[in-house]
Phi, psi and omega in degrees: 000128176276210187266338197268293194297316199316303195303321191289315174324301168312292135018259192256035182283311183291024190236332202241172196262318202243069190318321175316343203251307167334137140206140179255131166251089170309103188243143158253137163263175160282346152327286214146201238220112169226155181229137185284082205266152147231103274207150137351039251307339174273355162292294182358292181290351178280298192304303161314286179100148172293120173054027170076350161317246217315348172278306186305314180270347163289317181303329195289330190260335156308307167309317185277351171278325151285011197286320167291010165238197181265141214336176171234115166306120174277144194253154175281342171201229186213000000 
């Protein structure tokens, strides 16, 4: 596990109900880094956030945790 999943992994472990369930799938590009989370279907909406707020601030705390590693890709969808 690298150091990025572990952080993302700590993250939402305090968000979702059925942490045990959490799986990441992880890529690299010539972009960055992109990750693949896959939840629970009654996380999905914890994680995601009203109008997508709580997804928006994981990308942001995410970016600033790579900011001295590698980039973070922005993905077309979640």
């Amino acid at each position: 596990m690298s150091a990025d999943e572990a952080f993302l992994r700590h993250l939402l472990g305090g968000v979702v109900l059925k942490p045990e369930q959490m799986r990441f799938d992880r890529t690299e590009d010539g972009r960055g880094i992109l990750f693949r989370i896959h939840l629970a279907k009654p996380d999905m909406p914890l994680v995601i956030g009203k109008a997508g707020q709580s997804i928006k601030a994981l990308r942001l705390i995410m970016k600033m945790h790579a900011k001295d590693g590698p980039a973070i890709a922005e993905a077309g969808g979640v």
